[in-house]
C-alpha positions in Angstrom: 13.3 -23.5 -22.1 12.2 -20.5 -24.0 8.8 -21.2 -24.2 8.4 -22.1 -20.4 10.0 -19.1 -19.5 8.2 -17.0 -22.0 5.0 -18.3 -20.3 6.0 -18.6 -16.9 6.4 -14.7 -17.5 3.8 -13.7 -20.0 1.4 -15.3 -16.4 3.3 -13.2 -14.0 2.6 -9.8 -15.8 -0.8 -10.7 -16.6 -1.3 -11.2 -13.0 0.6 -8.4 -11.8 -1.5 -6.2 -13.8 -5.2 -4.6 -12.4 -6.2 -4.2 -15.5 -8.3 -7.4 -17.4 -8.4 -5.5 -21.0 -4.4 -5.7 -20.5 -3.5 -8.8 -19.1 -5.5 -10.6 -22.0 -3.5 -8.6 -24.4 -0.5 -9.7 -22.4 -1.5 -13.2 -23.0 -2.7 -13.4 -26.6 0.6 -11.4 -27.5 2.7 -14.0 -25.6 1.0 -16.8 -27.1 1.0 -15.2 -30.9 4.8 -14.6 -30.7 5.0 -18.2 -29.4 3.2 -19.6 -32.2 5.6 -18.1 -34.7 8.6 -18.9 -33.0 7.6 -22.7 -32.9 9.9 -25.0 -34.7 8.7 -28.1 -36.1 9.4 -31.5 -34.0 
């Protein structure tokens, strides 16, 4: 639940944003983070 909401998010401020440079960082930031939460199945 975490994760969809993280990215269900981290897509909704990268589109809210005019700015590309930022949403990208927005993006890669969410999806690092992500990565280092992940548990192993």
């Amino acid at each position: 639940m975490l994760t969809l909401s993280a990215l269900v998010g981290a897509a909704l401020m990268a589109r809210a944003v005019d700015d590309r440079e930022l949403s990208d960082e927005l993006l890669a930031a969410v999806a690092e983070q992500l990565k280092r939460n992940e548990s192993p199945a």
